[in-house]
C-alpha positions in Angstrom: -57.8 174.8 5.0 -60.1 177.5 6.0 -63.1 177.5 8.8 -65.3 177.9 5.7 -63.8 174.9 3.7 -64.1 172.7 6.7 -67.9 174.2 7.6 -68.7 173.2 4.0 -67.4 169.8 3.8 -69.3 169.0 7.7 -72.5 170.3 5.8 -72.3 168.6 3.1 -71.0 164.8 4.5 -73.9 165.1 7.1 -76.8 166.1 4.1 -75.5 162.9 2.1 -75.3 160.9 5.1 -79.1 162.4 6.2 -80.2 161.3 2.1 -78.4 158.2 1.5 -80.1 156.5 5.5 -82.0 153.8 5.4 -85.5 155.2 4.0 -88.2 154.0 6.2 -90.7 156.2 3.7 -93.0 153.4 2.9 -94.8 154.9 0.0 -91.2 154.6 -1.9 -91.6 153.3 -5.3 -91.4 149.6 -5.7 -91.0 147.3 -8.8 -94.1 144.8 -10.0 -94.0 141.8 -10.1 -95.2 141.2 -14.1 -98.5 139.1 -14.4 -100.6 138.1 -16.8 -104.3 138.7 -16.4 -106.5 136.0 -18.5 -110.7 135.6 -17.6 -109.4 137.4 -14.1 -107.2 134.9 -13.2 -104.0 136.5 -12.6 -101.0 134.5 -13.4 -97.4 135.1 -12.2 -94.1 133.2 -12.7 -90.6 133.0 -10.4 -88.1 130.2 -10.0 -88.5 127.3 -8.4 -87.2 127.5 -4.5 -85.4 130.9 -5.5 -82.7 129.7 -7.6 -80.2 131.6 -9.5 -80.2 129.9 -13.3 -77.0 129.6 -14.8 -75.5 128.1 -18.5 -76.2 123.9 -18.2 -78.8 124.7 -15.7 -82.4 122.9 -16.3 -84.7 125.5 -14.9 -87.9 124.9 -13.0 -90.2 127.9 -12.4 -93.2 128.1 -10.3 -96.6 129.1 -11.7 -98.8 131.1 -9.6 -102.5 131.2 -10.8 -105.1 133.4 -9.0 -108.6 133.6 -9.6 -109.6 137.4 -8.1 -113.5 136.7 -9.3 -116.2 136.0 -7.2 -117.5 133.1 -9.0 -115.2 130.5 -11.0 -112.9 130.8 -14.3 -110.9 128.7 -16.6 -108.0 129.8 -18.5 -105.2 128.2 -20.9 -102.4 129.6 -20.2 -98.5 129.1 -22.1 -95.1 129.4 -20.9 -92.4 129.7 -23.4 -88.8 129.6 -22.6 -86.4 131.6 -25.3 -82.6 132.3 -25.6 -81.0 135.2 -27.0 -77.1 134.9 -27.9 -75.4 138.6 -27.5 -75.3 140.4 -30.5 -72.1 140.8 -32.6 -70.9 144.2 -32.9 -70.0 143.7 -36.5 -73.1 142.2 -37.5 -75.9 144.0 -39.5 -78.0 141.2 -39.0 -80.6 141.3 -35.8 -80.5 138.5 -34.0 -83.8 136.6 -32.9 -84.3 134.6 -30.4 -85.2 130.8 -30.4 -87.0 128.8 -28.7 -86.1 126.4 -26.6 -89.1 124.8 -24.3 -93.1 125.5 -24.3 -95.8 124.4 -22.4 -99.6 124.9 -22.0 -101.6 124.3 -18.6 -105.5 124.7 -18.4 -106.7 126.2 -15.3 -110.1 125.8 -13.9 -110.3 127.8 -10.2 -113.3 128.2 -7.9 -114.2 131.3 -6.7 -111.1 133.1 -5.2 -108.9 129.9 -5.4 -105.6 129.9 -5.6 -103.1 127.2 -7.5 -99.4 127.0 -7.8 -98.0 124.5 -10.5 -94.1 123.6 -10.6 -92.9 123.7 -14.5 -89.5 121.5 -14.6 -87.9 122.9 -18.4 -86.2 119.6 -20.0 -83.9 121.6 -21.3 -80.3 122.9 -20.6 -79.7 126.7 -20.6 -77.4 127.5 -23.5 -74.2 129.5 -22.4 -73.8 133.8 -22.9 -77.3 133.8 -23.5 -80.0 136.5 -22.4 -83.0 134.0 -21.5 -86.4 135.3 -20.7 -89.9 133.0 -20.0 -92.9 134.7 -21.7 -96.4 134.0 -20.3 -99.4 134.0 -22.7 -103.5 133.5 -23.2 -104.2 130.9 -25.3 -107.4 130.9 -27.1 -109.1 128.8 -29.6 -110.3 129.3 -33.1 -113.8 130.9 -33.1 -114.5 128.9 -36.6 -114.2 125.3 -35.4 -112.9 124.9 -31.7 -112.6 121.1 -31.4 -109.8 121.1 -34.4 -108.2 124.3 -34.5 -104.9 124.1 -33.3 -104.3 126.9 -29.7 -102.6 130.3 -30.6 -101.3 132.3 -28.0 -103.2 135.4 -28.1 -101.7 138.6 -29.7 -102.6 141.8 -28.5 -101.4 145.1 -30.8 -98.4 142.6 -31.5 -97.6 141.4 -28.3 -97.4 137.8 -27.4 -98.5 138.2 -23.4 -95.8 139.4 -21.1 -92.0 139.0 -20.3 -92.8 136.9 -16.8 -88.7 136.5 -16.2 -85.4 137.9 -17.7 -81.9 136.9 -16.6 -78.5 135.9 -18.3 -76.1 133.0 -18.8 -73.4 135.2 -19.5 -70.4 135.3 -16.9 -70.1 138.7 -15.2 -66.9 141.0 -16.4 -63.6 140.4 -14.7 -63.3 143.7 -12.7 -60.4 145.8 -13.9 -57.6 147.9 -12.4 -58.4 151.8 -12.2 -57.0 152.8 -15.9 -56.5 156.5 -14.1 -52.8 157.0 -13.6 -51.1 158.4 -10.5 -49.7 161.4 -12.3 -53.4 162.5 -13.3 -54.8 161.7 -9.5 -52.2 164.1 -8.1 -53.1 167.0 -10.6 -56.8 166.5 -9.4 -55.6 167.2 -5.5 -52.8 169.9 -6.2 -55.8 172.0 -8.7 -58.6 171.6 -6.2 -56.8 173.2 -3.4 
């Protein structure tokens, strides 16, 4: 090897090493947590005590309500669990998912009051299955609100927000490098 190739390589191990530090920038970007905003409470979900769900698991979730108004608010709000089976590869037919748990909650907060509710699902999580817990607004018929039945409330065709996504299915076995020796050793004798 040259002076060159070895002033190179130096130069470039210590600029990855500079870019791939820890990043102390603190404006870095950061993922939201989703919420629902209904009547300016804002609503959030996340699991119960920080648990991992996996297949046969009954899921609890807590349910985070927030009222950011200066005076007080009521809102129905509804969780709905749903499963999703992967798709088949052969298939021409889209697969939708069902529905395996619901619930509604009213909440009525004071001023700047803040509630957390635990929601216990009585159901088992299906096996290699993409589960996600929605969160939606539930409103009453305008017509006749003592005997319409609650709808969740649909927005351009959304039903609220995607509060929680994860899977039942077991992670890949990892595999053996499918590169053979042969073609590793032509790599290092070309590059030289």
């Amino acid at each position: 090897m040259k002076t060159k190739d070895i002033l190179t390589i130096a130069t470039t191990a210590l600029g990855t090493a500079t870019m791939t530090g820890t990043d102390t920038n603190p404006t870095a970007a950061t993922i939201a947590k989703p919420k629902l905003v209904a009547n300016g409470i804002e609503v959030t979900l996340s699991a119960a005590d920080g648990r991992e769900f996996k297949a046969g698991d009954q899921p609890e979730f807590e349910l985070r309500a927030v009222n950011t108004l200066k005076e007080p608010s009521q809102a129905a709000i509804c969780a709905t669990l749903y499963a999703e089976r992967p798709q088949d590869l052969m298939s021409r037919m889209i697969i939708m998912p069902s529905e395996l748990w619901r619930q509604e909650f009213d909440f009525a907060l004071k001023a700047n009051e803040t509630k957390v509710v635990t929601l216990a699902a009585r159901t088992n999580l299906p096996a290699n299955s993409s589960i996600s817990v929605s969160l939606s607004q539930v409103v009453q018929a305008a017509a006749n609100p003592g005997n319409a039945p609650a709808t969740p409330l649909r927005l351009r065709g959304a039903d609220g927000i995607v509060a929680m996504r994860f899977s039942t299915v077991p992670p890949a076995a990892k595999t053996a490098s499918t590169v053979p020796a042969v073609g590793k050793a032509a790599v290092i004798a070309a590059s030289r």
